[in-house]
C-alpha positions in Angstrom: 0.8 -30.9 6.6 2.7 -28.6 4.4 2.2 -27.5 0.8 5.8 -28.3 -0.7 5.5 -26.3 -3.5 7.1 -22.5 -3.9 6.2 -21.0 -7.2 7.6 -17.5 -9.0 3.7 -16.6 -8.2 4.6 -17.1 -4.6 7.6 -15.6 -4.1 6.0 -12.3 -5.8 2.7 -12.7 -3.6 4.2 -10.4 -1.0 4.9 -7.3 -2.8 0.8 -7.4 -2.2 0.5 -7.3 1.0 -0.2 -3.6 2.6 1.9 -1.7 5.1 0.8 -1.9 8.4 0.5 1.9 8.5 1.1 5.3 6.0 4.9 5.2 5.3 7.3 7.6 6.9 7.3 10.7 3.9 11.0 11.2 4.8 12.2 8.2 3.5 11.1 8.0 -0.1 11.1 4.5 -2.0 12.6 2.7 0.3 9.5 2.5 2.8 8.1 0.4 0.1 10.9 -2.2 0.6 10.1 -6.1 1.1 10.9 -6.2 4.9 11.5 -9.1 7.6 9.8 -7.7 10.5 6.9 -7.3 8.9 6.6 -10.7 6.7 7.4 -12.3 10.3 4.8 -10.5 11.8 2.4 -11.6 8.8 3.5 -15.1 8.4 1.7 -18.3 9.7 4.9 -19.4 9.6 9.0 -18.8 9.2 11.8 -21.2 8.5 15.6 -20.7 8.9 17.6 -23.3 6.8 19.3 -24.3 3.4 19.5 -25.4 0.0 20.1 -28.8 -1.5 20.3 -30.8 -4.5 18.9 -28.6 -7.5 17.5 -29.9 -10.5 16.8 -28.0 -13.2 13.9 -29.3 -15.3 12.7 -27.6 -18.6 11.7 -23.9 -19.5 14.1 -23.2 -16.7 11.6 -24.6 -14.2 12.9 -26.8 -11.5 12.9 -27.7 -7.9 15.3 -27.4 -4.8 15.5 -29.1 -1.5 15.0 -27.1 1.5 16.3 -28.1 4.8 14.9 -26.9 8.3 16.9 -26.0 10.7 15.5 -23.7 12.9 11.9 -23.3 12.9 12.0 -19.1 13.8 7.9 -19.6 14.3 5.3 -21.9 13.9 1.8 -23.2 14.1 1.0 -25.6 16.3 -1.7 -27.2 13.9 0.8 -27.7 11.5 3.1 -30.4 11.4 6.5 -28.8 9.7 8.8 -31.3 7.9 12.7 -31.2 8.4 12.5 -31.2 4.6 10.3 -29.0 2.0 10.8 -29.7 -2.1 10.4 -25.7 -3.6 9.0 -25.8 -6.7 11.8 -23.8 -8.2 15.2 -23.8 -9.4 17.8 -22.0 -6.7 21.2 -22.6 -7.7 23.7 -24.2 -5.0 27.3 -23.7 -6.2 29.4 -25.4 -3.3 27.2 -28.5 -1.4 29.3 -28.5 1.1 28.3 -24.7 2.1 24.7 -24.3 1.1 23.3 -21.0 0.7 21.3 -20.3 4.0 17.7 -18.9 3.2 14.6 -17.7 5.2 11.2 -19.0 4.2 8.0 -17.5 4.9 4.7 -19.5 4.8 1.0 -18.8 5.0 -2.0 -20.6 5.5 -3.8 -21.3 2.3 -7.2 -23.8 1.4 -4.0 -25.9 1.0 -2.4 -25.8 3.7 0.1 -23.8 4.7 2.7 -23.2 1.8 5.7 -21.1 1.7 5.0 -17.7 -0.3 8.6 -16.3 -0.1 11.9 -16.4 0.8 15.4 -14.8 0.3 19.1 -15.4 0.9 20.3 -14.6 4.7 24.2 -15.4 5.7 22.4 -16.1 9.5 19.5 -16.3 11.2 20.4 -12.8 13.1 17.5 -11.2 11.6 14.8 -13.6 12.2 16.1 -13.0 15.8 16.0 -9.6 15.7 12.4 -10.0 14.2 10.8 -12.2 16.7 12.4 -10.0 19.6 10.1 -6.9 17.6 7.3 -9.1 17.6 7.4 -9.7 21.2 6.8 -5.8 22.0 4.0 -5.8 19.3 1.7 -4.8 22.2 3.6 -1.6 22.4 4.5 0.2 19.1 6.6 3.4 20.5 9.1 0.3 22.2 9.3 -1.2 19.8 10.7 2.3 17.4 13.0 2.8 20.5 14.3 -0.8 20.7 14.8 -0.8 16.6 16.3 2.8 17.0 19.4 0.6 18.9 20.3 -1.0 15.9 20.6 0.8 13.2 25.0 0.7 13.0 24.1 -3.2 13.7 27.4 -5.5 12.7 24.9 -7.2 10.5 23.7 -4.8 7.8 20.6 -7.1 7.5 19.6 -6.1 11.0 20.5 -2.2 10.3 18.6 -2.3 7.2 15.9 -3.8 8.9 15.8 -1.2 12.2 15.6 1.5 9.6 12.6 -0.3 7.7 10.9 -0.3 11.0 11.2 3.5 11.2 10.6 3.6 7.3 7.0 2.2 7.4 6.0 3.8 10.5 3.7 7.0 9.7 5.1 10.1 11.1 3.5 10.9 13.9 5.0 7.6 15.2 8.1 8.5 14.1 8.1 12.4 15.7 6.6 11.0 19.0 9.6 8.5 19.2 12.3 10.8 17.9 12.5 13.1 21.2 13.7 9.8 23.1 16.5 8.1 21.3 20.2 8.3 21.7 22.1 10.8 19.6 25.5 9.6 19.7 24.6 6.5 17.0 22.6 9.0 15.0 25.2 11.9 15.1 28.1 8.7 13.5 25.5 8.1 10.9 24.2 11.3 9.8 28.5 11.9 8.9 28.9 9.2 7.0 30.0 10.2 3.6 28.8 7.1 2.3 25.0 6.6 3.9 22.7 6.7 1.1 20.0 9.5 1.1 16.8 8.0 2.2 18.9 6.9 4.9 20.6 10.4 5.7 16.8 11.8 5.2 15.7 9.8 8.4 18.7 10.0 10.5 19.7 13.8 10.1 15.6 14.3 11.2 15.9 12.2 14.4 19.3 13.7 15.2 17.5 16.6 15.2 15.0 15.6 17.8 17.0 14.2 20.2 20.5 16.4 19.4 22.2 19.5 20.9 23.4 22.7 19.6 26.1 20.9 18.1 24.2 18.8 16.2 22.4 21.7 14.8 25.9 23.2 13.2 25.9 19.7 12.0 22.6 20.0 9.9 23.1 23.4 9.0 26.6 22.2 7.0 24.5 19.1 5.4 21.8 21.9 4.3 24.7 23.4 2.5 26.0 21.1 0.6 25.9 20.7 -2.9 25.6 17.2 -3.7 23.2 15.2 -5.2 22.5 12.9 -2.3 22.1 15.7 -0.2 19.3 16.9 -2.3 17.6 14.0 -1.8 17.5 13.7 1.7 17.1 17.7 1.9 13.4 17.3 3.5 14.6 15.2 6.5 17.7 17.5 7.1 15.7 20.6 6.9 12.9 19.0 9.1 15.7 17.9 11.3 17.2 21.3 11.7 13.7 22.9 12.5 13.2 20.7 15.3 16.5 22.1 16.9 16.4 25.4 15.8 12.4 26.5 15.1 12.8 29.9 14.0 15.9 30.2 11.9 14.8 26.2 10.1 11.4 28.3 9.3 12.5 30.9 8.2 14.7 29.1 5.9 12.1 27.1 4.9 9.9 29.7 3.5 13.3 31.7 2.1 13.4 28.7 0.3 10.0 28.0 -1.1 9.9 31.6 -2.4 13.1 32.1 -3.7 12.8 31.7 -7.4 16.7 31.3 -7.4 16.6 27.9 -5.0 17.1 25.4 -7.2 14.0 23.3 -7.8 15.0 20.2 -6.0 15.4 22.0 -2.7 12.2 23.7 -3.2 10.5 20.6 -3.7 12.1 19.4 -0.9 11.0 22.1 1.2 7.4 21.4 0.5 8.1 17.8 1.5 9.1 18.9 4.9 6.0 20.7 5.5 4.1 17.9 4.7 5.7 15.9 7.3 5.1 18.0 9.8 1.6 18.7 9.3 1.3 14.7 9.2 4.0 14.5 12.1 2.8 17.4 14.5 -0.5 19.5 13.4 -1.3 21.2 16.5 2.4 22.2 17.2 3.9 23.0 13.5 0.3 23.6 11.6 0.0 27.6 11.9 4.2 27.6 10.1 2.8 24.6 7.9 -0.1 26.2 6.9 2.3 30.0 6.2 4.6 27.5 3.9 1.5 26.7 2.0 -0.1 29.9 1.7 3.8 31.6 0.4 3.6 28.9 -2.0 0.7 29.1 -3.7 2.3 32.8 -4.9 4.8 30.0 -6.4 4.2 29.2 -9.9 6.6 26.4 -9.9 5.5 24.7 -6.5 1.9 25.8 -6.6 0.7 22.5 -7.6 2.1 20.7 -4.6 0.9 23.1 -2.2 -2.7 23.1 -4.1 -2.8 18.9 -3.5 -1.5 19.1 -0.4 -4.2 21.3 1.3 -6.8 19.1 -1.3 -5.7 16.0 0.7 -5.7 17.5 3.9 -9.2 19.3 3.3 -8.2 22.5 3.9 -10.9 24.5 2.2 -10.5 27.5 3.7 -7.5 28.7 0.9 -10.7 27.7 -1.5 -11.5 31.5 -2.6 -7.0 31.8 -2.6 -7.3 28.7 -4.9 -9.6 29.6 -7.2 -8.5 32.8 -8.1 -5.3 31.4 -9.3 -7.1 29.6 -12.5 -6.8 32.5 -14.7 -3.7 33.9 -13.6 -1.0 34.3 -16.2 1.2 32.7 -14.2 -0.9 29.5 -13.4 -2.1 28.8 -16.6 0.6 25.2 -16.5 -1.2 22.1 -17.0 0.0 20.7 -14.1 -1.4 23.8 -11.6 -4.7 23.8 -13.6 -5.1 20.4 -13.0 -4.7 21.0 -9.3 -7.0 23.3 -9.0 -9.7 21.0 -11.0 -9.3 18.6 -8.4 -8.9 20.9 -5.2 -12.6 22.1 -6.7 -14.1 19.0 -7.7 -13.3 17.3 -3.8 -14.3 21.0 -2.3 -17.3 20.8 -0.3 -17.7 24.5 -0.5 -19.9 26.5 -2.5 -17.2 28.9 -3.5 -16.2 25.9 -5.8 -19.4 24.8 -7.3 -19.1 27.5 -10.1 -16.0 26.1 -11.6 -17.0 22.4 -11.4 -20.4 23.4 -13.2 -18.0 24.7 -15.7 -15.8 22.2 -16.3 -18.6 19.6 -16.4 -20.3 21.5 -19.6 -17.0 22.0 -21.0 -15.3 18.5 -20.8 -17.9 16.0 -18.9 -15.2 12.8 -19.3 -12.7 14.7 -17.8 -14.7 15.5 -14.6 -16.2 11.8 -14.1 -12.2 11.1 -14.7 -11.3 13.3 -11.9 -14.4 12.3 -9.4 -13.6 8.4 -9.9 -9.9 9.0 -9.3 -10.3 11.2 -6.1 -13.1 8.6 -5.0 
């Protein structure tokens, strides 16, 4: 039988559990976002139904009826009752139109109790989520399927295509690009009012799949000044390399060594070449690894290049590395702690000296830095 009880400890239980793979780097914060697809995916069980009959007890605790009425996916050991007593307080303000609400459940010593759920206006979504979970066997389908409906009518369903795309890693993401439909992505990628992790994701795959039309397009969004556009710079940038290779790499490295750029775009410029070295290494890695080496000449930007090729294990910029240590122009806290760490992870003998070094001069610091790279 169930476990009727949904606790606050519950209902945060899921921010927990892992992605299913590295998050897309083009899409910032919101890859972390709680998503549907996934908790269906995860779930022992999910419930579509609504609230009833509140009662609010003390300390604000309380409990609420929930109603089944469309069991989305289930367990066939389990035995689900048309009716589950939460063991919290979820206000109903009209009876007679109940807020509808998705529950998610998981097998526990208990039995299988619900762990989460949120406010839906339909069951659209769940139906979206099991139709994903029915091309689980094939992951680039079910990108391509997602990639259909991300203008959905229901902004639940758009929100969750794009989470799809979000928490892939991006080598799925590139590998999928190259076959989608640009017309949807072109409507979006216009939209004055798409926020910029969005616009990030969108103005890339446009660029995949989009003509030289599309690449005017980007170039424009490149040069505007806003503050969303900033933010979403590394996916437009990455987007107009993949239409136009040598003018988006050239402006790319114009970019990371123009002291004059403002920071932001430099930053974000850095970003993109970490996307494609995750994306594509054996196509974009000799332009990647050019970005990297230009930017290590960067005092500002130095540090990101620095953990970059640390976390890739790049040591052959080792002897490029270390020389920077004493330089006038690296002598930030921020690019001398790069460096520390490039050296301490280096397998190379070229960095030995410096860890022996450090280790006589501050001892904590260098167990601080081995722990935290461990």
């Amino acid at each position: 039988m169930l476990s009727h009880c949904l606790s606050i400890g519950c209902l945060v239980l899921c921010l927990t559990l892992p992605c299913p793979s590295p998050a897309c780097s083009l899409c910032g914060s919101l890859a972390a976002s709680r998503s549907i697809v996934y908790e269906y995916q995860e779930a022992t069980m999910v419930a579509f139904g609504s609230l009833a009959n509140p009662k609010l007890g003390p300390n604000g605790k309380g409990t609420t009826e929930f109603n089944i009425e469309k069991l989305m996916k289930s367990d066939p050991a389990v035995a689900a009752d048309k009716k589950i007593i939460l063991a919290q307080y979820l206000p109903v303000f009209d009876p007679k139109s109940p807020p509808k609400w998705v529950m998610f459940f998981q097998s526990t010593k208990a039995g299988v109790t619900p762990y989460w759920g949120r406010e839906l206006s339909s069951s659209a979504a769940l139906d979206f989520a099991a139709a994903v979970r029915n091309r689980a066997e094939q992951p680039d389908e079910m990108l391509r399927f997602a990639a259909t409906y991300f203008d959905d009518a229901d902004s639940v369903v758009a929100d969750e295509a794009f989470l799809m795309f979000a928490k892939a890693n991006d080598r799925s993401v590139a590998r999928v690009a190259k076959q989608l439909t640009p017309a949807t992505l072109r409507k979006l990628a216009k939209n004055p009012n798409i926020e910029s992790e969005r616009l990030s994701m969108f103005a890339y795959l446009l660029g995949a799949c989009g003509n030289a039309d599309d690449a005017e397009l980007l170039r424009s969004l490149l040069a505007a000044k806003s503050s969303r556009h900033y933010k979403a710079y590394e996916g437009i940038l990455a987007g107009y390399i993949a239409l136009r290779p040598t003018e988006g790499w050239a402006l790319t490295e114009q970019l990371i060594t123009d002291p004059k750029t403002e920071f932001l775009v430099r930053y974000a410029a850095m970003r993109t070449l970490r996307f494609f070295y995750n994306a594509r290494p054996e196509e974009t890695g000799p332009q990647v690894m050019r970005g990297w080496a230009l930017a290590l000449k960067q005092p500002d930007v130095a540090d990101v290049a620095i953990n970059d090729l640390r976390k890739f294990k790049r040591w052959e910029y080792t002897k490029q590395i270390l020389a920077l240590y004493d330089q006038p122009g690296s002598q930030s806290p921020i690019v001398r702690g790069s460096i520390e760490r490039y050296a301490i992870a280096c397998p190379s003998a070229e960095a030995r000296p410096l860890v022996e070094q450090l280790r006589k001069k501050n001892p904590e610091l260098v167990k601080e830095l081995e722990a935290d790279l461990k």
